[in-house]
N, CA, C, O and CB atoms as a CASP TS submission, in Angstrom:
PFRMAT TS
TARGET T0000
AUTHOR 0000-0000-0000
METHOD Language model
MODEL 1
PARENT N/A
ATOM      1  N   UNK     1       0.813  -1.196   0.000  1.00  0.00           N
ATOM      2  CA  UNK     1       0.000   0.000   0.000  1.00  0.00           C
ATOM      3  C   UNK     1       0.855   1.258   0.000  1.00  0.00           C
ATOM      4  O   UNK     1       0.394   2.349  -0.336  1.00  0.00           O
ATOM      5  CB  UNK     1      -0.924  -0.001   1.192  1.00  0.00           C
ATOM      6  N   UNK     2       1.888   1.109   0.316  1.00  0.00           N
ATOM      7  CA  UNK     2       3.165   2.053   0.354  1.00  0.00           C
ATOM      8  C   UNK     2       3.499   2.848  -1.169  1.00  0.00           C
ATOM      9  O   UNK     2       3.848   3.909  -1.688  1.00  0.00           O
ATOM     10  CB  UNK     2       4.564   1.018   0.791  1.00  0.00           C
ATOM     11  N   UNK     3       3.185   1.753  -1.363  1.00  0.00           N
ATOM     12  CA  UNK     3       3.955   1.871  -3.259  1.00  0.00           C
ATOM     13  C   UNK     3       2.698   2.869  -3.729  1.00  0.00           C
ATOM     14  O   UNK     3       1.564   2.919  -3.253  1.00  0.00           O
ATOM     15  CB  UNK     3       4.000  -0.202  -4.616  1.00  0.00           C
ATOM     16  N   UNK     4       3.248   3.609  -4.769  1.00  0.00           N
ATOM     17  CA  UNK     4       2.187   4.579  -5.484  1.00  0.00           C
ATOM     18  C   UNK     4       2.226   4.198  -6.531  1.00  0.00           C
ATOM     19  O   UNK     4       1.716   5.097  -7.200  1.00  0.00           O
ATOM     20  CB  UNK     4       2.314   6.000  -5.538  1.00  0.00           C
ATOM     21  N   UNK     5       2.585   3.200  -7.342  1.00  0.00           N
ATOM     22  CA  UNK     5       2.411   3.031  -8.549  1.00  0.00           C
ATOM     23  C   UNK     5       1.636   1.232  -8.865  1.00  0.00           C
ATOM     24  O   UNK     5       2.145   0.145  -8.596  1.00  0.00           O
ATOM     25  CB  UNK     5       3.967   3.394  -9.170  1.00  0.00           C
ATOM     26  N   UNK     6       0.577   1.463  -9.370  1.00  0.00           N
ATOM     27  CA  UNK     6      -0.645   0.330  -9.818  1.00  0.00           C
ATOM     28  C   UNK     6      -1.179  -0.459  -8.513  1.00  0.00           C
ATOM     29  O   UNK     6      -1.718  -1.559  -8.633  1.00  0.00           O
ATOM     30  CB  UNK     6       0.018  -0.957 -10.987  1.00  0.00           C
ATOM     31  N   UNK     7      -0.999   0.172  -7.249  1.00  0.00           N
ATOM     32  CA  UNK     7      -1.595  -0.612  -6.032  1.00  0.00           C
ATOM     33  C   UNK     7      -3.209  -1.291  -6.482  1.00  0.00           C
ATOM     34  O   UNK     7      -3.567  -2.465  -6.392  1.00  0.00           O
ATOM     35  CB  UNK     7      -1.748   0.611  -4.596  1.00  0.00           C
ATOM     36  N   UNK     8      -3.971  -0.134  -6.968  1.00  0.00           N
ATOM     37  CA  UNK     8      -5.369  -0.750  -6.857  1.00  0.00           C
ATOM     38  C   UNK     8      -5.276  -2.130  -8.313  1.00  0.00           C
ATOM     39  O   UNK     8      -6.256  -2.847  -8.514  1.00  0.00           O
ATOM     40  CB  UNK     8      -6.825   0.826  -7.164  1.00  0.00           C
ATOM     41  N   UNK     9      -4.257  -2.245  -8.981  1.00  0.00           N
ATOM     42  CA  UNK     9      -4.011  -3.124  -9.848  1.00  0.00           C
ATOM     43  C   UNK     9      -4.043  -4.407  -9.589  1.00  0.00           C
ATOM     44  O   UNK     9      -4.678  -5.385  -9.984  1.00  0.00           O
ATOM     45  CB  UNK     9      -3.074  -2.909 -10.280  1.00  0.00           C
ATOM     46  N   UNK    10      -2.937  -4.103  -8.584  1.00  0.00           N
ATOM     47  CA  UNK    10      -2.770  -5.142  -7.839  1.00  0.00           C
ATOM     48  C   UNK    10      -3.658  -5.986  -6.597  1.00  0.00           C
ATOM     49  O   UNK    10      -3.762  -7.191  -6.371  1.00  0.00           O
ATOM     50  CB  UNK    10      -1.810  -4.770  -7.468  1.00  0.00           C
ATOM     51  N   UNK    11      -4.176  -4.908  -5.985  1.00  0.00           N
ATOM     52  CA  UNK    11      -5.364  -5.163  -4.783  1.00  0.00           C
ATOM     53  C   UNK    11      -6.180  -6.328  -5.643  1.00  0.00           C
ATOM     54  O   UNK    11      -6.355  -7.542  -5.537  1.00  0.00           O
ATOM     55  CB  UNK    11      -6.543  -3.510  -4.320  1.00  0.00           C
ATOM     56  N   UNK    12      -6.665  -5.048  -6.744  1.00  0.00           N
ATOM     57  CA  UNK    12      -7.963  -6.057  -7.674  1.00  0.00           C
ATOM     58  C   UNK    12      -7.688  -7.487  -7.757  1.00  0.00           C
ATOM     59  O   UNK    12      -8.397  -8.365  -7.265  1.00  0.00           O
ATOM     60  CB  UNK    12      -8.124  -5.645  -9.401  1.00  0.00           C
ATOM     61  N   UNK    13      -6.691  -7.646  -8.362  1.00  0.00           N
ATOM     62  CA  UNK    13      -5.929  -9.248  -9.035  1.00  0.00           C
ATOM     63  C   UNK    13      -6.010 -10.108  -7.780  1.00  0.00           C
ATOM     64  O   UNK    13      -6.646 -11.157  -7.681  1.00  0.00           O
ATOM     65  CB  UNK    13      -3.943  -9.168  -9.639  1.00  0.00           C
ATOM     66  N   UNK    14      -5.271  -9.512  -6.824  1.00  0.00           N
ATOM     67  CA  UNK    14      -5.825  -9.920  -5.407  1.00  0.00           C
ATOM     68  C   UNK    14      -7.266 -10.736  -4.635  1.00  0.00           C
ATOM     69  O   UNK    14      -7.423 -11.704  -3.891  1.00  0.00           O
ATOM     70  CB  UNK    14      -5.851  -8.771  -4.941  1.00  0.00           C
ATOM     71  N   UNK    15      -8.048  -9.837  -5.225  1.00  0.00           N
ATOM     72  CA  UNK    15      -9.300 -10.021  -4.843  1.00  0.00           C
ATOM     73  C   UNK    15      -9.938 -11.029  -5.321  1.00  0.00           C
ATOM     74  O   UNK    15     -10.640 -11.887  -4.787  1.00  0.00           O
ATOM     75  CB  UNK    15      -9.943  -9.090  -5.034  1.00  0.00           C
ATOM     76  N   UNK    16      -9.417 -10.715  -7.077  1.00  0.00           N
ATOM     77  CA  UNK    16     -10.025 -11.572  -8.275  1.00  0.00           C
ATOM     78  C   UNK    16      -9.803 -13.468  -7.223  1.00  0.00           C
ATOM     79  O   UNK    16     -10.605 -14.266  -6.737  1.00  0.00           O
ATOM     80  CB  UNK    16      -8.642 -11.251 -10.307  1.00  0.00           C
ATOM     81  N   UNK    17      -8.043 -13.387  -7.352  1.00  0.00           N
ATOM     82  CA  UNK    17      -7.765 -14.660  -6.485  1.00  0.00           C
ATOM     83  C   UNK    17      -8.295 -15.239  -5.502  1.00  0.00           C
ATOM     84  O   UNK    17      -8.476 -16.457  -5.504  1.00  0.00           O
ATOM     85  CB  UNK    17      -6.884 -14.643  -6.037  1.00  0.00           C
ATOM     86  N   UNK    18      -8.530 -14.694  -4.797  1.00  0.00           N
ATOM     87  CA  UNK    18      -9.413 -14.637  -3.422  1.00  0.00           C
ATOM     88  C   UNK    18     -10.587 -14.831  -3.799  1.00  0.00           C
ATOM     89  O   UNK    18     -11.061 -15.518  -2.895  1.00  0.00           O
ATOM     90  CB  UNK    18      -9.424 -13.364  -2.577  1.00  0.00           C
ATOM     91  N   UNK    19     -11.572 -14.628  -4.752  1.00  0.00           N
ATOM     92  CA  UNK    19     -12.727 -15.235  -5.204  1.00  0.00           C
ATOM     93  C   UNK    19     -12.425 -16.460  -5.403  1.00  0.00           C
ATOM     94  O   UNK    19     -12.703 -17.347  -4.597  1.00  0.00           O
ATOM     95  CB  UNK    19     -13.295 -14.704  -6.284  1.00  0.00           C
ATOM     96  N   UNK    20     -11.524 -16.743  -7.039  1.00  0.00           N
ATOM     97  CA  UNK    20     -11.341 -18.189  -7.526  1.00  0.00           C
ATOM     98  C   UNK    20     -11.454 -18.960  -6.228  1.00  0.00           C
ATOM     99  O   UNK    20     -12.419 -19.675  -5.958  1.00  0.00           O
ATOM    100  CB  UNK    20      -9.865 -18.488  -8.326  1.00  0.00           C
ATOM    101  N   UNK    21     -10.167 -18.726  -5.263  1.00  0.00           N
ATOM    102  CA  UNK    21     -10.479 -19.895  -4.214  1.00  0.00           C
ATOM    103  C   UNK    21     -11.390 -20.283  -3.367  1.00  0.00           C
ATOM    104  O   UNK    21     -11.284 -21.244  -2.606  1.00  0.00           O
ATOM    105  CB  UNK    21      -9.823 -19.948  -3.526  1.00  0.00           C
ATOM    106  N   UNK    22     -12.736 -19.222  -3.512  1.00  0.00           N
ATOM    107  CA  UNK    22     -14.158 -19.254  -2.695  1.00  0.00           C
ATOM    108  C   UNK    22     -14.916 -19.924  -3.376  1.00  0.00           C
ATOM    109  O   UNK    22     -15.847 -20.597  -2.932  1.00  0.00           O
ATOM    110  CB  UNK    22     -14.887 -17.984  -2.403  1.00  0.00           C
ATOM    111  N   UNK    23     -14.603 -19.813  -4.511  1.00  0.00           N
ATOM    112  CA  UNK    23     -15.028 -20.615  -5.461  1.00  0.00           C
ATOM    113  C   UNK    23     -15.058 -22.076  -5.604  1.00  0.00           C
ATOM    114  O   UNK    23     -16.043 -22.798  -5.753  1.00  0.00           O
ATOM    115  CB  UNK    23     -14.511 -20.261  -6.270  1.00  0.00           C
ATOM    116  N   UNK    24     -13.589 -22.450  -5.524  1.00  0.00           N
ATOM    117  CA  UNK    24     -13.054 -23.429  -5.018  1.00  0.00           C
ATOM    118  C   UNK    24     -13.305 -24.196  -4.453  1.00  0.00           C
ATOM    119  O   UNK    24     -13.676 -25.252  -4.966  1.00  0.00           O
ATOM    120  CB  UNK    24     -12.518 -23.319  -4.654  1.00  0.00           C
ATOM    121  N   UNK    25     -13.215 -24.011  -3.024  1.00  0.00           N
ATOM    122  CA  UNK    25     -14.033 -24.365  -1.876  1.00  0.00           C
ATOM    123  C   UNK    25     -15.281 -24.415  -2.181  1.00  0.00           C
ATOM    124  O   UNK    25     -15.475 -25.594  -2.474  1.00  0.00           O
ATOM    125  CB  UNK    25     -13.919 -23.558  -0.824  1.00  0.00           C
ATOM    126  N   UNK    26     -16.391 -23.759  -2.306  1.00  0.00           N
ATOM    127  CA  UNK    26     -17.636 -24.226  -3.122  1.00  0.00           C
ATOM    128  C   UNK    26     -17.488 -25.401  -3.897  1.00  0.00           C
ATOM    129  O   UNK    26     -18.135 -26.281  -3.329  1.00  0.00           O
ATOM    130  CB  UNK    26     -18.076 -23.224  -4.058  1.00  0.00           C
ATOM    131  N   UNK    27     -16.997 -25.802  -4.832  1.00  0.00           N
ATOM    132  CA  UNK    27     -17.533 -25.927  -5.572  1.00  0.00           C
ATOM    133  C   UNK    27     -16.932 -28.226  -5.369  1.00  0.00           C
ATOM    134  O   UNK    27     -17.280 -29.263  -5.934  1.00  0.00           O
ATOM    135  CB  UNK    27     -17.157 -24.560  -6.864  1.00  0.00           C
ATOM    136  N   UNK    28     -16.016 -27.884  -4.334  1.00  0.00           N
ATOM    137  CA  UNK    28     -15.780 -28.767  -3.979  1.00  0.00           C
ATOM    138  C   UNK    28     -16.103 -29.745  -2.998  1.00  0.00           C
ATOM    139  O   UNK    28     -15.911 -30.956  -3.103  1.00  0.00           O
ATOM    140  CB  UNK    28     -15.169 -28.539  -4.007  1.00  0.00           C
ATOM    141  N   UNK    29     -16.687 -29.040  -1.879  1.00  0.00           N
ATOM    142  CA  UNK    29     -17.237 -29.598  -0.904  1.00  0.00           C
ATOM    143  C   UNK    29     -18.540 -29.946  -1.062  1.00  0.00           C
ATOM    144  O   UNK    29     -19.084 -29.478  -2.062  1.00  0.00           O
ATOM    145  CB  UNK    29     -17.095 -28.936   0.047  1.00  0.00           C
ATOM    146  N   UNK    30     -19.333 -30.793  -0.194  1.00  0.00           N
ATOM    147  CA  UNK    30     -20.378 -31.477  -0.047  1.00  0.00           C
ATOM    148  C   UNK    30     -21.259 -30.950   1.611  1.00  0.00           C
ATOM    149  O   UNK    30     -22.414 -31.194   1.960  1.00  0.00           O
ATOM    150  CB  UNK    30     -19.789 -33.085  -0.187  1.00  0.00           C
ATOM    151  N   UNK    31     -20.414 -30.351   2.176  1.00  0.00           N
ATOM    152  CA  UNK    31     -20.914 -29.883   3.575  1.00  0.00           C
ATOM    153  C   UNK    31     -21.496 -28.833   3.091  1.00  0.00           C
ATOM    154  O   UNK    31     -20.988 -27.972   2.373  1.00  0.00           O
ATOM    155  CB  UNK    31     -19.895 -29.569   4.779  1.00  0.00           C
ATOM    156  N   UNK    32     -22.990 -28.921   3.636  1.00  0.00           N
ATOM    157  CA  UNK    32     -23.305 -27.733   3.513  1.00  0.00           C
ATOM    158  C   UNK    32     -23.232 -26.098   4.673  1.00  0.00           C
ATOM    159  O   UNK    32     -23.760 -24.988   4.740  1.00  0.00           O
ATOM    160  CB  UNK    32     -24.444 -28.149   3.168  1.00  0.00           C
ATOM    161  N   UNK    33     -22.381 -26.795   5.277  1.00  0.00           N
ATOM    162  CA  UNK    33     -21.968 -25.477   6.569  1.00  0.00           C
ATOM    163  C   UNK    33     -20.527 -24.761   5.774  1.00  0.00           C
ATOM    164  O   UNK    33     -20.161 -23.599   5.594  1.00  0.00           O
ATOM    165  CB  UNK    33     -21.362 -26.390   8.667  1.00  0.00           C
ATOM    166  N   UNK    34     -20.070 -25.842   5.492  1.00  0.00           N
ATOM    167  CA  UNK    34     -18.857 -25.085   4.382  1.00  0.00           C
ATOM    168  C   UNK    34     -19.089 -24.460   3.211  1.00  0.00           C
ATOM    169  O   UNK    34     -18.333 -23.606   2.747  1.00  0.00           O
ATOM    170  CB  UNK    34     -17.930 -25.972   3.840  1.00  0.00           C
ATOM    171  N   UNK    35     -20.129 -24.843   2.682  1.00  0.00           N
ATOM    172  CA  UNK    35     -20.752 -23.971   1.050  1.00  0.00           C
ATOM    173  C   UNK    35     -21.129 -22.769   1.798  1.00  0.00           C
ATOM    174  O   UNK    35     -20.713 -21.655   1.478  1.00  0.00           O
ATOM    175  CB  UNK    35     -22.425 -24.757  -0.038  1.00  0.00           C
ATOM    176  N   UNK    36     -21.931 -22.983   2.816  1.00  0.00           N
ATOM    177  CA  UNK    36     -22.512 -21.509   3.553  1.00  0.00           C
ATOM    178  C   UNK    36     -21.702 -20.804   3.683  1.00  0.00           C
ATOM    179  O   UNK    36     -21.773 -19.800   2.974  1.00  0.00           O
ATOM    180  CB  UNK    36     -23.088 -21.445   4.835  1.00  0.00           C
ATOM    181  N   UNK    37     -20.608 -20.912   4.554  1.00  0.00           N
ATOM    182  CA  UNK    37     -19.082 -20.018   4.607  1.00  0.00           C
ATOM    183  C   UNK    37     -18.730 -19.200   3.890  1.00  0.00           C
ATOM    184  O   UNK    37     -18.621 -17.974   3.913  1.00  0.00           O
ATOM    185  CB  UNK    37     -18.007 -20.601   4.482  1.00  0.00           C
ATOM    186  N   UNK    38     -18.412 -20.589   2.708  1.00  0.00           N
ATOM    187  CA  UNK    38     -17.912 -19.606   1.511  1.00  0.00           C
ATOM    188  C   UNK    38     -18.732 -18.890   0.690  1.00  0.00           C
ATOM    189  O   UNK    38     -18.247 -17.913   0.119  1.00  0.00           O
ATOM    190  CB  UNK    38     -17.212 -20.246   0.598  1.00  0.00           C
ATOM    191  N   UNK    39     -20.004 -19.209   0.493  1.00  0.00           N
ATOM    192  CA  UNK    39     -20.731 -18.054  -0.062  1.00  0.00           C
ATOM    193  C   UNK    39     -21.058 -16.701   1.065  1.00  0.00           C
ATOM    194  O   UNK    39     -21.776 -15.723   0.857  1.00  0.00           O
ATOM    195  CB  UNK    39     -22.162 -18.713  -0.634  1.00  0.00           C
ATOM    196  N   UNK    40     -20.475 -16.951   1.971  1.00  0.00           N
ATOM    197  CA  UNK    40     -20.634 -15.928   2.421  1.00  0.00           C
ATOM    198  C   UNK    40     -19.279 -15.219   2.291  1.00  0.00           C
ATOM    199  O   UNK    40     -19.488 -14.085   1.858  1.00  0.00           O
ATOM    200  CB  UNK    40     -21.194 -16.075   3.622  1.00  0.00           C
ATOM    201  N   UNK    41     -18.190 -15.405   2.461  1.00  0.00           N
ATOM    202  CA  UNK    41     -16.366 -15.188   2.710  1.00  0.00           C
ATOM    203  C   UNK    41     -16.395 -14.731   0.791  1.00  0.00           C
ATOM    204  O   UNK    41     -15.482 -14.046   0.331  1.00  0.00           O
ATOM    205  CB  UNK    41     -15.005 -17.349   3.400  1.00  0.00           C
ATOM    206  N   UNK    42     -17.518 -15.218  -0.077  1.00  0.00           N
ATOM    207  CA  UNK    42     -17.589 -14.802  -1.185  1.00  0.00           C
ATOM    208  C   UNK    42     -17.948 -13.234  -1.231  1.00  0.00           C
ATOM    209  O   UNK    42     -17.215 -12.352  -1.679  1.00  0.00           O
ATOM    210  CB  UNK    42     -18.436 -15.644  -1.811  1.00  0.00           C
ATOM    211  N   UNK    43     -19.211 -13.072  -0.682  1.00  0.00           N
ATOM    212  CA  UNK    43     -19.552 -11.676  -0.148  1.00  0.00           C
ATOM    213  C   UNK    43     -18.767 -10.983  -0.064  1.00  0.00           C
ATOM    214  O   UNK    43     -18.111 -10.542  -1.008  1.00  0.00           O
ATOM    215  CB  UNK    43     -20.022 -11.520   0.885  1.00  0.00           C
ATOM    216  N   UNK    44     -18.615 -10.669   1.265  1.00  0.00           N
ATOM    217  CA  UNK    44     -17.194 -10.452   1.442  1.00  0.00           C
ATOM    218  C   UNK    44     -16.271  -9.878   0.900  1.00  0.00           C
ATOM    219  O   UNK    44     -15.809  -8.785   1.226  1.00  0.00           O
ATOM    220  CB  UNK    44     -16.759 -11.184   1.478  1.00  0.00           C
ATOM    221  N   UNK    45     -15.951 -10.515   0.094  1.00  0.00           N
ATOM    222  CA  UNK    45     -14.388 -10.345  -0.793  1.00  0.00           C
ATOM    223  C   UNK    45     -15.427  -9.096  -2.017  1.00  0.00           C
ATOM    224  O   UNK    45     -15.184  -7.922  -2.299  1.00  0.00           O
ATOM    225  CB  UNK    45     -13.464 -12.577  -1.876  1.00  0.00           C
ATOM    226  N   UNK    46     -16.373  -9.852  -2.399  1.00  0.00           N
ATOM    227  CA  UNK    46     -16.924  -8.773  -3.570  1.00  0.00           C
ATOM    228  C   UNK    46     -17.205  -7.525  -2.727  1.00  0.00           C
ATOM    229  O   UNK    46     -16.403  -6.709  -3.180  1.00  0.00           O
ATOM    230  CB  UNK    46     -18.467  -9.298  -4.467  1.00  0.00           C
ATOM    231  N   UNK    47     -17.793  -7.015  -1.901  1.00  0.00           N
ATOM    232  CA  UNK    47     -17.813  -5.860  -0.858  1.00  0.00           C
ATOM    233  C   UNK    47     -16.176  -5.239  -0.468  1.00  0.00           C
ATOM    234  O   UNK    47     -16.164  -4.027  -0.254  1.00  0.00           O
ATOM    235  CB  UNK    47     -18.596  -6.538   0.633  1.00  0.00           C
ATOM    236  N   UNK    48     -14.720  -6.009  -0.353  1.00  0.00           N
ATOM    237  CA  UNK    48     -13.687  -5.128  -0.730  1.00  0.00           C
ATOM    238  C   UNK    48     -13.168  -4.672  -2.034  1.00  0.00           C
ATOM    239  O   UNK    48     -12.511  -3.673  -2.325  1.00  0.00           O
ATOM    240  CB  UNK    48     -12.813  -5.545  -0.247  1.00  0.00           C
ATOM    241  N   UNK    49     -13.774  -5.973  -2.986  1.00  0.00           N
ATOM    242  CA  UNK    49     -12.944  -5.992  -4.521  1.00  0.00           C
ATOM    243  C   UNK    49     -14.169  -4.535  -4.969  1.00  0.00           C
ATOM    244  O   UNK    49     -14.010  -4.315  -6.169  1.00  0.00           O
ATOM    245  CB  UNK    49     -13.119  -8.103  -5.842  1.00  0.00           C
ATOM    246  N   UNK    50     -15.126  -3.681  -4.443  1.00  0.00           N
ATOM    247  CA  UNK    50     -16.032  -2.678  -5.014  1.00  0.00           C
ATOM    248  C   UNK    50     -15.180  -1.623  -4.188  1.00  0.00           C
ATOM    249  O   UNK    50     -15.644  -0.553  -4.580  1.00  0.00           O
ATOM    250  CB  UNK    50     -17.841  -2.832  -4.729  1.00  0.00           C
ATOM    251  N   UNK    51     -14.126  -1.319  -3.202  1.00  0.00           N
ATOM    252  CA  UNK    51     -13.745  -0.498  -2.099  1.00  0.00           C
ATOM    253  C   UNK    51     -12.633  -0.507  -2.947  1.00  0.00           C
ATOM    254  O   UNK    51     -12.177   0.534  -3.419  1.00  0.00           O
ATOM    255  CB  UNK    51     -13.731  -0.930  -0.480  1.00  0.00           C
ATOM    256  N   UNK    52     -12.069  -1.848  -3.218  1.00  0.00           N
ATOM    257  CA  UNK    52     -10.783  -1.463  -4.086  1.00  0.00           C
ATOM    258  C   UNK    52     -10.535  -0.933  -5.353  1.00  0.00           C
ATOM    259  O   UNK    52      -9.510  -0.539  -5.910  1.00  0.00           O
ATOM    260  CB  UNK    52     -10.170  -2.354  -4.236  1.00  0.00           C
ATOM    261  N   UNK    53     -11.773  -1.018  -5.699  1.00  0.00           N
ATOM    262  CA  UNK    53     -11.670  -0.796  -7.423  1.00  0.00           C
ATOM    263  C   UNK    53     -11.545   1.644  -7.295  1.00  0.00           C
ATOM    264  O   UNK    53     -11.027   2.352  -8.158  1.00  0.00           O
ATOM    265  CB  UNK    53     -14.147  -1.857  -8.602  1.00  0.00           C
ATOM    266  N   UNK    54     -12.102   2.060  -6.196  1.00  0.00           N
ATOM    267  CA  UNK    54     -11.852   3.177  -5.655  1.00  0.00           C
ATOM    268  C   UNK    54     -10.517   3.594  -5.816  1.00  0.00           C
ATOM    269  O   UNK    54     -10.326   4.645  -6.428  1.00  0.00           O
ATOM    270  CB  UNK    54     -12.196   3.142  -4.452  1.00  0.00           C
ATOM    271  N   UNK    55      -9.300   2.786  -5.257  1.00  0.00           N
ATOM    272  CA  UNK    55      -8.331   3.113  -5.067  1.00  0.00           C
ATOM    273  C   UNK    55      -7.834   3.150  -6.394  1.00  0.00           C
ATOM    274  O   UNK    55      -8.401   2.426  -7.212  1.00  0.00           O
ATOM    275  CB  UNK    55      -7.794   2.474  -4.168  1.00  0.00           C
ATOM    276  N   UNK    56      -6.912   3.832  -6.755  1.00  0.00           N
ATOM    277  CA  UNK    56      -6.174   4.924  -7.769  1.00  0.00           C
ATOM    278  C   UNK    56      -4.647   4.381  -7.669  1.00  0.00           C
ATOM    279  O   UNK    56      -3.750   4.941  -8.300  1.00  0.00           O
ATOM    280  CB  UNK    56      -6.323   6.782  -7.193  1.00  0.00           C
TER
END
């Protein structure tokens, strides 16, 4: 966050990742207390990846 050059670039790509693996987890498991999680930890991540897309 220090750096001034393509942070929110990077955040995003970040985020993007951080979905895939919510995804992941979804899409793999059979528990449904763990699908709940992650669709929620999915949330989540889309509610910072909209905060990050702000940053400049």
């Amino acid at each position: 966050m220090s750096e001034e050059k393509d942070v929110g670039k990077r955040l995003d790509f970040l985020t993007q990742e951080l979905n895939r693996e919510a995804n992941t987890i979804t899409s793999k498991t059979n528990n449904l207390a763990v699908k709940d999680n992650a669709l929620a930890i999915k949330s989540e991540i889309e509610k910072i990846r909209e905060q990050v897309q702000n940053v400049e």
